[in-house]
Structures are given as C-alpha cells and as structure tokens.
N, C-alpha and C positions, 0 to 999 in steps of 0.2 A: 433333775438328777439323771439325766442321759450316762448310756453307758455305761449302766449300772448291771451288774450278773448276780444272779441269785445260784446260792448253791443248797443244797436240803441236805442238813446233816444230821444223822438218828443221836439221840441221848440214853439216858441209863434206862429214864422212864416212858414204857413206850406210848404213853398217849400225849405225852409231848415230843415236837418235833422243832426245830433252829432251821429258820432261813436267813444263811448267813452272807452278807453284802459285800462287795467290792469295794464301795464308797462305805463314807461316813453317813449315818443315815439324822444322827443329834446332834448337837452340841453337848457330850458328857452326858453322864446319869442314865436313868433308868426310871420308866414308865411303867406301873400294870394296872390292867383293865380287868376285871371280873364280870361287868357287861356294857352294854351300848351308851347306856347312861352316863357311865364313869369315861367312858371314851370320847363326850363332846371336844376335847382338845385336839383329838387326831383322828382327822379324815379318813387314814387309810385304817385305822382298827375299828372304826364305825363301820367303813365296807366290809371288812372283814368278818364281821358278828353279822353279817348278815347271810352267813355261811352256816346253815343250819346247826353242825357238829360241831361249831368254834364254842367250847369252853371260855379259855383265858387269852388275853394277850398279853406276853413279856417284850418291851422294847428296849434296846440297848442303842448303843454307837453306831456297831457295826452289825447286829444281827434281830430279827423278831421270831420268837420263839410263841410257840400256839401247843395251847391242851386243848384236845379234842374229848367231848362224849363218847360213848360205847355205840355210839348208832352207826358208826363209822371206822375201816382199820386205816390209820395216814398210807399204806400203802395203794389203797385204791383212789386217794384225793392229793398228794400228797404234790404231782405234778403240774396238775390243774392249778391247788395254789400258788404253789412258784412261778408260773405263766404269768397268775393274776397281780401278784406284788410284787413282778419283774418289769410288765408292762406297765402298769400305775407308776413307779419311778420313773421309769424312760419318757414315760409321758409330763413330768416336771412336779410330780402332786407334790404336795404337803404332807410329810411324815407327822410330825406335832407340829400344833399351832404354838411353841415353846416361849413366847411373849404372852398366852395366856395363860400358858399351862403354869408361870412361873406370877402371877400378879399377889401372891404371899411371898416376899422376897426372903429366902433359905437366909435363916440364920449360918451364916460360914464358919467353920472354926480351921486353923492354920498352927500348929503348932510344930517346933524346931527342935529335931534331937540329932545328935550327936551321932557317928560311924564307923565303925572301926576305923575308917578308911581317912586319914585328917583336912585332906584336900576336899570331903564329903559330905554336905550336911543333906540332913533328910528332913522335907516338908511335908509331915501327915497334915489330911486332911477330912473332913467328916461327909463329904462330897464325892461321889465315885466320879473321876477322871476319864476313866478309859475301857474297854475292854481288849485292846491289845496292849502289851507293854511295846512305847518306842524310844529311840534312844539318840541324841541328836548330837554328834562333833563339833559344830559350827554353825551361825546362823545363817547361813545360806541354806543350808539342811532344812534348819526350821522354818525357813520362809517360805518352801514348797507346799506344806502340813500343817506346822501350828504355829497360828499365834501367840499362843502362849507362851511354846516352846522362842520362840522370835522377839518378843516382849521382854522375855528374863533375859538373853544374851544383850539386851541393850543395856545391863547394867556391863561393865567395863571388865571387872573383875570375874566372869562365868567363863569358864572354860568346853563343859559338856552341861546339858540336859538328857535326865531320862524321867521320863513320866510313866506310870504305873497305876495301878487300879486305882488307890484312894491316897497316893503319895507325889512327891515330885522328888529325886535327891539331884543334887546342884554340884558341878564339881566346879572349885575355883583355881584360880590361878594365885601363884605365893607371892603373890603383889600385895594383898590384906591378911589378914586373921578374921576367921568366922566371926570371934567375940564382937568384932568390929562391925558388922554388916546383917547379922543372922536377922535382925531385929526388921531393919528397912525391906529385907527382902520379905520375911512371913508378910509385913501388912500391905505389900504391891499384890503378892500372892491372894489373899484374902478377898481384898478391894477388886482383886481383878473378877474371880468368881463371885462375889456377891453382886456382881456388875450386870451376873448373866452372859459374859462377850465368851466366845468361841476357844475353844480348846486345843480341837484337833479338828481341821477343816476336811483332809482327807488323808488315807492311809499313803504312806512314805511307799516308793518304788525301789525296790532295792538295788535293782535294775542300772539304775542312775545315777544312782549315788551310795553313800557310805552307808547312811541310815541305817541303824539295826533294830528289825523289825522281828517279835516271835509271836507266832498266830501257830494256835493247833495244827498239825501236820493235815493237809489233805488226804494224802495215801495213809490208810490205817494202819498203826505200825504193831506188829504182830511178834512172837516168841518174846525175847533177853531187850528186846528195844523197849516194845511196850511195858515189860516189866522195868527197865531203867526211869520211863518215864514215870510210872506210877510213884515208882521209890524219890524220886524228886520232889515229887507234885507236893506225898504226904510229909516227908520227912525232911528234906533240905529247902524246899523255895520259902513256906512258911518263915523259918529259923534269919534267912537270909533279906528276908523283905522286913523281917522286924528292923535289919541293919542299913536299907536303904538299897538294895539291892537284889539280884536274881540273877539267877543261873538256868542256864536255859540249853535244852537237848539239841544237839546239833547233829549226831550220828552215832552209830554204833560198827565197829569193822569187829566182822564176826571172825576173821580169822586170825587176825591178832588181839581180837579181844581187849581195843581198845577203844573206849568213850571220847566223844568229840562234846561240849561243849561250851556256851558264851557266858562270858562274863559282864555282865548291865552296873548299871550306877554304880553305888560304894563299894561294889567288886572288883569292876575294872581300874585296875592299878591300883588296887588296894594291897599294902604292904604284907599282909599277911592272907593275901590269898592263895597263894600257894601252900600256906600250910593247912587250907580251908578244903583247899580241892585235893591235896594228900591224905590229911589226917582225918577230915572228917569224910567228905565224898568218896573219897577212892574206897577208903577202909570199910564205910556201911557200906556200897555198893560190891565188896569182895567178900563180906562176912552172910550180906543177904542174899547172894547170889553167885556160892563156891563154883571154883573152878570157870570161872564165865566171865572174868574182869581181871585182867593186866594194867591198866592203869588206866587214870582220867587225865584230860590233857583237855586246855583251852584254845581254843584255835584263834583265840586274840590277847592271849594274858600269856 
C-alpha cells in the first residue's frame, strides 16, 4: 500500500484519536479489537497494542481509530503513531488477514425499496459498505474504484451507481421497469458480498474524473458553515438516506447567504427535489438559523 498518507484527526472523545488514509485500507466493514488476542487477524493492530497506552482498536475502509489509557495525552504520542502506521503501509504490510478474519461466512441480507425518485431503487443492506459515500456516472468511473460499482453497470439497464454506508441505490435507464429487474439485481448484490470480493478498491480522484466524492471537510469549518453542517448531519441526511439518497455540504457564501450543496443517488434528478431542497432544507435551515440563509441551491441539480 505505497503512497499511502496518514492524516490524525481529533474526535468528540478525547481519548480517541482517527488516522485517516488516503487509500482504501479493507474491503468494506469494520473491525474492533479490545486486545492482542482479538487482533490475531491483523498484523498491524497486534503491532499496535504493543504501544503501551493502546486501549482499542477501530478499523474501517479508509481510517483506524485508537482509545488510548490515561498514562498518556494523544498529543504527546499522537505523531509518533502516524509515522508508525504510515511507514508500515508504504512498506506493503497486511492491514487484516480478511480471508481469515471472514472463515464464518456473514450471513448477507439485500433487500429493495422503493424512492421517491422512480428512475431509483435503493438496496439496503445489513453489511457496512463504505465509510465515504461515492457516486459513479458511468462504468469507466467505476473501473478506477470499485468493482462493485463496475460489476452492477454491466447489467445493460444501470445508468448511475452511488454506494453509501450500508445501502447501494441504482439509477436505471426507462429501457425496463424496476418491477422487472429489482429481484435479479438484490440476488447479484447479495452473492456478490457473501462472496467476500472487493467493494471499493481505492478512493475515486476527483481530480480526473466526474466521480462525486464526500469525505469530512479537511479545513475545520467554523461559525454559520459548521452550524449548516451539523443541521444536515442531524436532521436532513438521516430523512434522505432512509430515501436512497444524500445531500451533501458543498459551501456556504457568507455574503449572499447562500448554501451550496450536492445531490447523490435518489436525489439527483429526483422529481421532487427541488421541492425537497425549498420546502424542507431551505425553510429548516432559515427557521434554525434567522437572518443567516437566503436560499439553498445545488450545484448539480
């Protein structure tokens, strides 16, 4: 895993600390260790624990997250491990041994609802996906990142992919009717994670291509921004990912007191998003935050 950069981001709780990857560090899911014992599957949270003040380790996709004991503040270690779990990747190690960590094969479960949006269906699923949401146009898109995402576009009928924490929604093309296909696509879905095969290989360049990618803001977004995001976080992204979708912070102009955001899966070009980002967005963001919000606007919808 050359080429890999670690970045150390603080959380709410301070005796845990996120060092967060460039690369893709798993195939999906989510790993925790309590101690050395529980970590024979991954080499690098066995070195790890060998770190006097390592509590816990949390492994995800793209980041490992560490509770330290009280014998230590993560500000006086907190560099030192990022050296150490920066160097160990670039050096090629083994994150999980995830062929054995997986030898009880995850009962999967795949089921299909319905989205506002009729071009849209949404595939829950009981398997965490991702920890970034991304969002794919076209399979050449997904042949960069995921297979998964590359795998669905080779049914004929897929228009976009966006994949999300424990969901997939699917937009088609008015070549079929959902009633037609819902069925074939949940059990490829299904079979393909009970399979164990790769999900997201590595994070999309946005750089290159279209891909729409949202990862927590690097620069810590502070006054009417940060408060915009929180009001999302709690009260709209929930609401909207029950629908197969997400709305995601893109900006805030403080002097015209206008909202910048993207619209993902059964949002984008969903018929009634515009009444979604008026009547419901616009309106809580103006009611919870007088004087401070002129309007919400999509910079792709």
């Amino acid at each position: 895993m050359k080429n890999t950069q670690i970045i150390i981001q603080e959380t709410t709780n301070d005796t845990i600390i996120k060092f967060n990857s460039n690369q893709i560090l798993i195939n999906g899911g989510s790993y925790e260790f309590n101690n050395i014992d529980e970590a024979k599957n991954s080499p690098l949270a066995q070195e790890l624990f060998y770190l006097p003040f390592v509590k816990k380790i949390f492994v995800t996709a793209n980041f490992i997250a560490l509770q330290r004991f009280d014998i230590v503040e993560w500000i006086d270690v907190q560099e030192e491990v990022r050296e150490q779990i920066e160097a160990y990747l670039n050096d090629g190690n083994v994150v999980i041994n995830e062929k054995s960590a997986s030898t009880k094969k995850e009962a999967i479960e795949v089921y299909a609802e319905v989205t506002p949006n009729p071009s849209v269906m949404k595939f829950g699923t009981n398997k965490a996906l991702t920890q970034t949401d991304v969002e794919f146009k076209n399979i050449d898109e997904a042949n960069q990142s995921s297979p998964l995402a590359q795998a669905i576009f080779n049914f004929s009928f897929v228009k976009e992919v966006f994949i999300s924490d424990n969901y997939i929604s699917i937009t088609k093309y008015d070549m079929v009717e959902w009633n037609e296909v819902y069925g074939e696509v949940r059990t490829f879905i299904r079979e393909y994670l009970a399979d164990g095969k790769t999900i997201i290989k590595e994070l999309p360049k946005t750089t290159s291509s279209s891909v729409e990618t949202v990862e927590a803001p690097e620069v810590k977004l502070e006054g009417i921004a940060a408060q915009i995001v929180d009001i999302l976080d709690e009260y709209i992204k929930p609401a909207v990912a029950s629908d197969g979708g997400n709305i995601a912070f893109q900006s805030y102009n403080e002097e015209h007191k206008v909202v910048s955001v993207i619209l993902q899966g059964a949002c984008s070009g969903c018929p009634s998003s515009t009444a979604t980002l008026k009547n419901g967005i616009e309106n809580l963001l103006k009611e919870m935050l007088p004087n401070q919000i002129n309007e919400v606007v999509a910079i792709n919808g």
